[in-house]
MOPAC internal coordinates of N, CA, C and O (Angstrom, degrees):
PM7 1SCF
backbone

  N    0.0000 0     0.00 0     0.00 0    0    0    0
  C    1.4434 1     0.00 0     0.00 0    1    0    0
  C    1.5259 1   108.45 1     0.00 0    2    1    0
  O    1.2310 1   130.22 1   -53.99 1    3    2    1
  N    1.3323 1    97.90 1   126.01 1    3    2    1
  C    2.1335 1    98.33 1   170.95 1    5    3    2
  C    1.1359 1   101.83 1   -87.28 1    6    5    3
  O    1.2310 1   125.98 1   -42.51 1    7    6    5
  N    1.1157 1   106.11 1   137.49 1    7    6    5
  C    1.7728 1   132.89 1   165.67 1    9    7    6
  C    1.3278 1   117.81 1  -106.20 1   10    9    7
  O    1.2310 1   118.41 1   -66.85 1   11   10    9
  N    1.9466 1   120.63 1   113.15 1   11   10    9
  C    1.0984 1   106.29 1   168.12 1   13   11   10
  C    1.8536 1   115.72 1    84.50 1   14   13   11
  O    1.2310 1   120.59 1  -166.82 1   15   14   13
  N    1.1104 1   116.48 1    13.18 1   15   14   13
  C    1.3808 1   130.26 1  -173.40 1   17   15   14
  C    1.6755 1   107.34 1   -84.65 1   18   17   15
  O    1.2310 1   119.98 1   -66.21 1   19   18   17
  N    1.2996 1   117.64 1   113.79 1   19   18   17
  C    1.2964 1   100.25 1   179.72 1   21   19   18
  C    1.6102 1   126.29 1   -78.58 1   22   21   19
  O    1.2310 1   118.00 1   -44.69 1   23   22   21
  N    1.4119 1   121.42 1   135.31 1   23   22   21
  C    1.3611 1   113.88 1   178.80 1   25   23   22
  C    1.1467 1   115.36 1   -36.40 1   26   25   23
  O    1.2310 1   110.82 1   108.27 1   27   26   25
  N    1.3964 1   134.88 1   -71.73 1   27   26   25
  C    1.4465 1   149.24 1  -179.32 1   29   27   26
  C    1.1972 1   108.68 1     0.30 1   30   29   27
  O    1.2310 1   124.21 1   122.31 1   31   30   29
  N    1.4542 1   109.53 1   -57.69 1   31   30   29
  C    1.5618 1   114.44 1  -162.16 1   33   31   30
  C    1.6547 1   113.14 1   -83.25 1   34   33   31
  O    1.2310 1   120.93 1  -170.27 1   35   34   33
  N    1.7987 1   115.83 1     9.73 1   35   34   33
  C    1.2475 1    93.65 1  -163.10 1   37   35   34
  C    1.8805 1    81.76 1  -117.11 1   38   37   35
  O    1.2310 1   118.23 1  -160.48 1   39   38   37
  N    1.1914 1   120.97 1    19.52 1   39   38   37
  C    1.4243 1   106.20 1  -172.05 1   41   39   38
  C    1.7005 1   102.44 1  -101.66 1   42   41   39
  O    1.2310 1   133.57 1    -2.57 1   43   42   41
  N    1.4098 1    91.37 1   177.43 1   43   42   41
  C    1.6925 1   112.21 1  -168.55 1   45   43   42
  C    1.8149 1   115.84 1   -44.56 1   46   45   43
  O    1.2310 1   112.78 1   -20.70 1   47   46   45
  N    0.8686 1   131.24 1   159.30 1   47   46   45
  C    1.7119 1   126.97 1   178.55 1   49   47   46
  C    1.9420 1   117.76 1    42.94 1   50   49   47
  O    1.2310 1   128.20 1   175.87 1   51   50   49
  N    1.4274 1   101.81 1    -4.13 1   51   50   49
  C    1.7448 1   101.28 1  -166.53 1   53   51   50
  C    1.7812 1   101.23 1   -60.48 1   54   53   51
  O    1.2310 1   122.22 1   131.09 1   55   54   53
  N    1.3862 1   113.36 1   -48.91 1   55   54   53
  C    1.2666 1   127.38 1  -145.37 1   57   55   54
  C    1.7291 1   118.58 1  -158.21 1   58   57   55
  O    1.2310 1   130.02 1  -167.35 1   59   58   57
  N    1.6997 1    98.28 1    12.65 1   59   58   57
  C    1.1885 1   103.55 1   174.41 1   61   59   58
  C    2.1331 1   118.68 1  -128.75 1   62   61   59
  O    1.2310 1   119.58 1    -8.80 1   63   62   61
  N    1.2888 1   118.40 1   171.20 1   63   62   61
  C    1.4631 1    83.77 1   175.34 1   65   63   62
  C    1.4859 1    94.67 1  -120.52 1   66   65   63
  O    1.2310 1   114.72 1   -39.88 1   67   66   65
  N    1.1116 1   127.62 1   140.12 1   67   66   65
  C    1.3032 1   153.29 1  -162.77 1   69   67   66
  C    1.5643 1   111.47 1   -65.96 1   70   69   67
  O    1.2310 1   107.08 1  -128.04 1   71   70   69
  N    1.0717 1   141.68 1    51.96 1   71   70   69
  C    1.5205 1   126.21 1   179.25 1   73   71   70
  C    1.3562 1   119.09 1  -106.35 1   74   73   71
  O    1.2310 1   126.78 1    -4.47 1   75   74   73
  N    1.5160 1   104.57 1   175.53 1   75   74   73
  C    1.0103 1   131.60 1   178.00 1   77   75   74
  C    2.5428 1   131.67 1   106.86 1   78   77   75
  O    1.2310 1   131.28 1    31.48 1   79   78   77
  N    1.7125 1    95.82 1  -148.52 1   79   78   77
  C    1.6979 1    76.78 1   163.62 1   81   79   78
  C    1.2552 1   107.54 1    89.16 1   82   81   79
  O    1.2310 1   113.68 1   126.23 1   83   82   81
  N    1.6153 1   129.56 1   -53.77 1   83   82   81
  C    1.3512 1   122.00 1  -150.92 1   85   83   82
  C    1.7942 1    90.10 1  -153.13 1   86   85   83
  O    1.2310 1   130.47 1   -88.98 1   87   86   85
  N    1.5887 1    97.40 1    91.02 1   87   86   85
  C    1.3928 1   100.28 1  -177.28 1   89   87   86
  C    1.3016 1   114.96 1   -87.40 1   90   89   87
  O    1.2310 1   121.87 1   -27.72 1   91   90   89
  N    1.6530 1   114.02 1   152.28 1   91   90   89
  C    1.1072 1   113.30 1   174.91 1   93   91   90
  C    1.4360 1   147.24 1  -105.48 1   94   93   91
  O    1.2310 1   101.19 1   -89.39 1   95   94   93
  N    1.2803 1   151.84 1    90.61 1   95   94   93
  C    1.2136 1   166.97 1  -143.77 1   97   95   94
  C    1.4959 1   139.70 1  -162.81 1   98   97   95
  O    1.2310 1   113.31 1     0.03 1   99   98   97
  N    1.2846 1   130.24 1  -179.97 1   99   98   97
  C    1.8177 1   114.27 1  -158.98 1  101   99   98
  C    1.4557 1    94.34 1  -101.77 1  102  101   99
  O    1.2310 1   110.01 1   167.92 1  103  102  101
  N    1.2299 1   136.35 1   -12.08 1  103  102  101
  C    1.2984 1   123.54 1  -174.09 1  105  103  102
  C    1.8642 1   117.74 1   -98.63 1  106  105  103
  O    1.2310 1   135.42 1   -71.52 1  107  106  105
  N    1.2793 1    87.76 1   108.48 1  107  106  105
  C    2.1956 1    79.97 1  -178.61 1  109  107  106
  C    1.4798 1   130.29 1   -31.42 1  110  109  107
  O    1.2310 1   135.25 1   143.42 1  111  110  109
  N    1.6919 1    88.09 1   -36.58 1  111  110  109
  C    1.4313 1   107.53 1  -167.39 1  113  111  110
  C    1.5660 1   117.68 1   -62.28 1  114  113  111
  O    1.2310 1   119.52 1   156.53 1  115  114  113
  N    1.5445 1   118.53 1   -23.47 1  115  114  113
  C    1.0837 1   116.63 1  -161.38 1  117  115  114
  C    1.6634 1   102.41 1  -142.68 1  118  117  115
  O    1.2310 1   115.31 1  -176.13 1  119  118  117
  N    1.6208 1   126.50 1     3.87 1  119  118  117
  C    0.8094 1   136.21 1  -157.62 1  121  119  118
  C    1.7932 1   108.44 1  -149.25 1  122  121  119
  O    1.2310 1   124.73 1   -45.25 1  123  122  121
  N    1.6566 1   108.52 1   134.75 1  123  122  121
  C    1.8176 1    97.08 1  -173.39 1  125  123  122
  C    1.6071 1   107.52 1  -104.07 1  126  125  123
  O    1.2310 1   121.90 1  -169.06 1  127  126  125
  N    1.3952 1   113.97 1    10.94 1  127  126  125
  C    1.5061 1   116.10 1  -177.97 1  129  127  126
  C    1.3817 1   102.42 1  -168.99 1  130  129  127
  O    1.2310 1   130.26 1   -37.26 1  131  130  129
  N    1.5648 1    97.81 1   142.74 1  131  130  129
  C    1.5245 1   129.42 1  -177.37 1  133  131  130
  C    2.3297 1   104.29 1   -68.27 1  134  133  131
  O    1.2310 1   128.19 1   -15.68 1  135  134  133
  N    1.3090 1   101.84 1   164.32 1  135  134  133
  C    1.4397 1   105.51 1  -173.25 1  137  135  134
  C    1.6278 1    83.53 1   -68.05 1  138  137  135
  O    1.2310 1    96.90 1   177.65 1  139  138  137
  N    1.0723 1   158.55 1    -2.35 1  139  138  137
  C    1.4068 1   136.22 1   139.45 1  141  139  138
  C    1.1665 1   129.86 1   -63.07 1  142  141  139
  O    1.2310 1   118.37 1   177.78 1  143  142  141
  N    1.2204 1   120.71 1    -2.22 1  143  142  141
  C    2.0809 1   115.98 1  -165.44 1  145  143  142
  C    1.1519 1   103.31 1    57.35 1  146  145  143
  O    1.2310 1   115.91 1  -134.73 1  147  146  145
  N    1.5084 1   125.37 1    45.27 1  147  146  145
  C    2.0280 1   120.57 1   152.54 1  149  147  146
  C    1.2074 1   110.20 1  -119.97 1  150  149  147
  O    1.2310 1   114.46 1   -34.67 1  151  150  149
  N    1.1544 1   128.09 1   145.33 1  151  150  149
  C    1.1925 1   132.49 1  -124.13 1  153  151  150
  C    1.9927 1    85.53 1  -100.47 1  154  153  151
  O    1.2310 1   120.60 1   -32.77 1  155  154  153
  N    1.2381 1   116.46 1   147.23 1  155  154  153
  C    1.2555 1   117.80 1   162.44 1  157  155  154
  C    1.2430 1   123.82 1   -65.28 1  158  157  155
  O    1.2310 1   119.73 1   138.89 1  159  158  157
  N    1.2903 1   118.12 1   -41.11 1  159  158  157
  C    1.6166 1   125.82 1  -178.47 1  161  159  158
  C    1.4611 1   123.65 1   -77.45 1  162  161  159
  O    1.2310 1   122.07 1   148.11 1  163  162  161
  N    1.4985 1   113.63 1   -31.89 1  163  162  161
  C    1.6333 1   120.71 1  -151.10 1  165  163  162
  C    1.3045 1    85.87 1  -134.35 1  166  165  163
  O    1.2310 1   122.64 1   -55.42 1  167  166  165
  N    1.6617 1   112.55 1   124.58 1  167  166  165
  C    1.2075 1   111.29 1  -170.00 1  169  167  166
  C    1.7453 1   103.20 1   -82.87 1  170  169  167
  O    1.2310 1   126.51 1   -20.14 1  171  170  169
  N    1.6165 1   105.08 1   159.86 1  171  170  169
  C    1.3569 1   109.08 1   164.42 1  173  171  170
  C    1.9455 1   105.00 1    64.52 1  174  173  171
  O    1.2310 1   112.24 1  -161.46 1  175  174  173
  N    1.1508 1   132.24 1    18.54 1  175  174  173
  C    0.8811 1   149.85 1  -179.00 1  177  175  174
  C    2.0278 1   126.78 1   -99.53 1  178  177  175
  O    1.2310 1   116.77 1  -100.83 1  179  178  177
  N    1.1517 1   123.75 1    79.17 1  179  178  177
  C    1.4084 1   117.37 1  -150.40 1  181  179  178
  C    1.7934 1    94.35 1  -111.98 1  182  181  179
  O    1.2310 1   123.61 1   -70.52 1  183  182  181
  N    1.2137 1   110.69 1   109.48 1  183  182  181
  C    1.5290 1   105.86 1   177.33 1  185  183  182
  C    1.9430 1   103.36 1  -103.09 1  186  185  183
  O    1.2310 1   135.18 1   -78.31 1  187  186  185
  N    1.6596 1    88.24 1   101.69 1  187  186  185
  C    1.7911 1    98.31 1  -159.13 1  189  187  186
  C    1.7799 1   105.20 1  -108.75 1  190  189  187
  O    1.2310 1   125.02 1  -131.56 1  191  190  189
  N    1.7980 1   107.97 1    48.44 1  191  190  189
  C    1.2567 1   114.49 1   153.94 1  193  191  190
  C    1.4557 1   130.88 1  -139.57 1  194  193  191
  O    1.2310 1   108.62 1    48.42 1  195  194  193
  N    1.4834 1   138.90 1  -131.58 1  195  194  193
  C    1.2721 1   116.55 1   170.73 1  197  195  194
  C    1.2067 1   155.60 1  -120.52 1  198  197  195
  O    1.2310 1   135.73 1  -115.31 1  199  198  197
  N    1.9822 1    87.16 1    64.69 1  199  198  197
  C    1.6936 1   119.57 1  -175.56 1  201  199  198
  C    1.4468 1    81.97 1   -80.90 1  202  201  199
  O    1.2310 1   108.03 1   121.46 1  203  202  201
  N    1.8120 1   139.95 1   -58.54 1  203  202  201
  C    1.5463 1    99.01 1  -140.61 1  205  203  202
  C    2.0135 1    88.14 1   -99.54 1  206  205  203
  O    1.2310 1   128.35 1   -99.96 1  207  206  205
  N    1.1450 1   101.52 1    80.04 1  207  206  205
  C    1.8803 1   106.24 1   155.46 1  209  207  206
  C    1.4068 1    87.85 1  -147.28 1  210  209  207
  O    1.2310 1   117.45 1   -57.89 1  211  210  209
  N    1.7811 1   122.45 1   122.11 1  211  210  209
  C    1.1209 1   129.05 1  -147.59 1  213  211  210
  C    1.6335 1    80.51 1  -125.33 1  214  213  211
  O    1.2310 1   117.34 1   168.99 1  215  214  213
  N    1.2963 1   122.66 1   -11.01 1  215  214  213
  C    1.6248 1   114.72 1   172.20 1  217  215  214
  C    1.3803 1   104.59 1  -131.54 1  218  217  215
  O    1.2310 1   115.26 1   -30.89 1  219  218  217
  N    1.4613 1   126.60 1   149.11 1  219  218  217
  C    1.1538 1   118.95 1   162.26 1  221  219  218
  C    1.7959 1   114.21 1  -109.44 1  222  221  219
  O    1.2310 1   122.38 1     1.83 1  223  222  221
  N    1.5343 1   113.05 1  -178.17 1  223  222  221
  C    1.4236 1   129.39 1  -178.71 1  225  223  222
  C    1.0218 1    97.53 1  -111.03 1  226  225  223
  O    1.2310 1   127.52 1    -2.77 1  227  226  225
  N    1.3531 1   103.13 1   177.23 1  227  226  225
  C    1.2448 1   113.00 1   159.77 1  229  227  226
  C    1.3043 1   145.62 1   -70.92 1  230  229  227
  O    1.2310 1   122.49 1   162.10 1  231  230  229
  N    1.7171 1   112.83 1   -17.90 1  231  230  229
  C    1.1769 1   114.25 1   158.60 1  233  231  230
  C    1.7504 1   126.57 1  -108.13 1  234  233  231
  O    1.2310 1   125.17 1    12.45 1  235  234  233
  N    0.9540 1   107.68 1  -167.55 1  235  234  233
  C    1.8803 1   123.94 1  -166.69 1  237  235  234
  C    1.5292 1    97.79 1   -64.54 1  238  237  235
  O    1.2310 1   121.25 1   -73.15 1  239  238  237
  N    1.4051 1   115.21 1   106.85 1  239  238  237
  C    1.4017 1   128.23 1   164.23 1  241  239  238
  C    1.4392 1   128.33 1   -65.42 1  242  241  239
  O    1.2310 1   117.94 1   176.67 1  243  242  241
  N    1.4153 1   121.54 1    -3.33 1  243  242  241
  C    1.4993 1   130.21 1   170.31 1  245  243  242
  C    1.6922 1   110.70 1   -45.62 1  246  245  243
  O    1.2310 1   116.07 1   127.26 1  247  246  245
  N    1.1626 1   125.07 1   -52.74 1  247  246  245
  C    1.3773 1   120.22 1   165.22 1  249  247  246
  C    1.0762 1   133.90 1   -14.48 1  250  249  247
  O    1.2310 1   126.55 1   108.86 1  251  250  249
  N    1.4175 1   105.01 1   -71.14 1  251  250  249
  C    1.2244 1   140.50 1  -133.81 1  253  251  250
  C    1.6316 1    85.16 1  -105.49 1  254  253  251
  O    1.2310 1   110.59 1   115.18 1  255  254  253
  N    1.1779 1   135.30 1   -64.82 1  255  254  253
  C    1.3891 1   128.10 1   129.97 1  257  255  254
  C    1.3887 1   131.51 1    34.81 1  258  257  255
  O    1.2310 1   131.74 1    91.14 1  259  258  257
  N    1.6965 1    94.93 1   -88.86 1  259  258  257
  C    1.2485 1   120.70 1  -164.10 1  261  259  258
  C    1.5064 1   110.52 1   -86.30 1  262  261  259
  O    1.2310 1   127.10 1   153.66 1  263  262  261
  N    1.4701 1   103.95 1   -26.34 1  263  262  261
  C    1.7430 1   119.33 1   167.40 1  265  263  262
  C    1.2448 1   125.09 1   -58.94 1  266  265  263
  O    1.2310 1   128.33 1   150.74 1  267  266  265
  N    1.6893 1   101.56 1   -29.26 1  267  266  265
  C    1.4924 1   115.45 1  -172.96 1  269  267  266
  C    1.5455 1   120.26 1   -86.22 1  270  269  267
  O    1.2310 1   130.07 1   137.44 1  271  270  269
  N    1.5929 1    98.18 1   -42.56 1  271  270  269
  C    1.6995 1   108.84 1   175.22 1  273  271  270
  C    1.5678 1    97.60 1   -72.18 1  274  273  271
  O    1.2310 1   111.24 1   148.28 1  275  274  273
  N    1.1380 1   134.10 1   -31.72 1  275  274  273
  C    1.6132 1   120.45 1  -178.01 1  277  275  274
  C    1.6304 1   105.51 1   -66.79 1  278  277  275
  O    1.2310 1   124.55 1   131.64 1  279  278  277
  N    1.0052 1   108.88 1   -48.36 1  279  278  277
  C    1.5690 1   107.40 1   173.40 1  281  279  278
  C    2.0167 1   124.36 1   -59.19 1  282  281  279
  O    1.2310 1   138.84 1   140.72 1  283  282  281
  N    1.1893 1    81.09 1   -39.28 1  283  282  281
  C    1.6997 1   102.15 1   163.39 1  285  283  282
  C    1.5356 1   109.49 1   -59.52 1  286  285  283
  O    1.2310 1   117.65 1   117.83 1  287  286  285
  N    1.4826 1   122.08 1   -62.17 1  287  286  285
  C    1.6357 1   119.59 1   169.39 1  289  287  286
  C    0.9589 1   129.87 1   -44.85 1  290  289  287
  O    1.2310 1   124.52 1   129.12 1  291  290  289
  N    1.4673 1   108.93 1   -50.88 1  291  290  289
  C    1.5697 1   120.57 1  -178.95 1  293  291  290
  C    1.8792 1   109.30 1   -66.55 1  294  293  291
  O    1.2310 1   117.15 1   155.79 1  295  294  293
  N    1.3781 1   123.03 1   -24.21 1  295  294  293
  C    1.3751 1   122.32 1  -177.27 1  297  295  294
  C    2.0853 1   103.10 1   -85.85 1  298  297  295
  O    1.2310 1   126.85 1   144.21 1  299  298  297
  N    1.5502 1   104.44 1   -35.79 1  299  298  297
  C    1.4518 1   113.45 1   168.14 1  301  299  298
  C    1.3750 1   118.57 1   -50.59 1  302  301  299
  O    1.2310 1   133.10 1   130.35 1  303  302  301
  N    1.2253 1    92.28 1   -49.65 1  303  302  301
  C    1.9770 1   114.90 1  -177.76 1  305  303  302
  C    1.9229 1    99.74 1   -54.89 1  306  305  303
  O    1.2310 1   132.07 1   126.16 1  307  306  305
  N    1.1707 1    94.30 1   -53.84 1  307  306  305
  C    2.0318 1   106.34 1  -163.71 1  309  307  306
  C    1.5115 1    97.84 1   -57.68 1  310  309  307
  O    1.2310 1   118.45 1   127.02 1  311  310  309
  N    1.4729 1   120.56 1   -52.98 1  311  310  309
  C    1.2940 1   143.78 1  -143.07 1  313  311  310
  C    2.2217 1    99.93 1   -81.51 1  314  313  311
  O    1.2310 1   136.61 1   147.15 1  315  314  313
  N    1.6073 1    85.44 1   -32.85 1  315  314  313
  C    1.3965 1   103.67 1   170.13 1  317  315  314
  C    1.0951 1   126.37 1   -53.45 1  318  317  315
  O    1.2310 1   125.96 1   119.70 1  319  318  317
  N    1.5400 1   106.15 1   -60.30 1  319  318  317
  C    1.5851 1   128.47 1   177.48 1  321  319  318
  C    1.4401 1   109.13 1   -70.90 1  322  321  319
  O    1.2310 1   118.15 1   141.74 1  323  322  321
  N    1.2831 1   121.14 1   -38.26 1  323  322  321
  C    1.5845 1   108.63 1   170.23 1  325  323  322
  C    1.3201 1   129.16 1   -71.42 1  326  325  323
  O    1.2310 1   119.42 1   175.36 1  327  326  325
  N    1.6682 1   118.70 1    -4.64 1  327  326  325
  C    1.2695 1   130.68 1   165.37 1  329  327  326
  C    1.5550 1   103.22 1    98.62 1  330  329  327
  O    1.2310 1   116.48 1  -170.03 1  331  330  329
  N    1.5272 1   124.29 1     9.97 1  331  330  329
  C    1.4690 1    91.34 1  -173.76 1  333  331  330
  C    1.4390 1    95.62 1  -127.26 1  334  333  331
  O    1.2310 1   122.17 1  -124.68 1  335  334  333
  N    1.4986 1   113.46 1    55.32 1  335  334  333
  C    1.3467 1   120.14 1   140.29 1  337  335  334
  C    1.6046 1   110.76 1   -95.46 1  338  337  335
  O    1.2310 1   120.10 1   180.00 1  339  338  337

């Protein structure tokens, strides 16, 4: 039994990090975004935060995150210049 626990700390975004929703992988069928974070369905569409980590660890996923949308930009950026965005 908790005693004395304040609500505050047990609600949405206070103290947790939010993932998942929009997994990531090469097959449409089972997956909503390519190893870039663009969306299979909706063209030109890159969801580059942390909908596609469909499990978390134990620690702070910002990294891993921030590792992913940079890699995501830099393929947006390429894909840009070659015209077939």
């Amino acid at each position: 039994e908790i005693v004395n626990v304040s609500r505050r700390i047990l609600t949405e975004g206070w103290s947790i990090h939010e993932l998942g929703t929009a997994r990531m992988g090469s097959d449409p069928k089972t997956s909503v975004l390519n190893q870039f974070q663009q969306s299979h369905d909706v063209k030109n569409l890159f969801v580059v935060d942390g909908s596609s980590h469909v499990s978390a660890s134990c620690q702070n996923p910002t990294w891993t995150i921030m590792a992913l949308a940079w890699r995501s930009c830099d393929y947006l950026a390429d894909q840009f210049k070659k015209g077939n965005l």
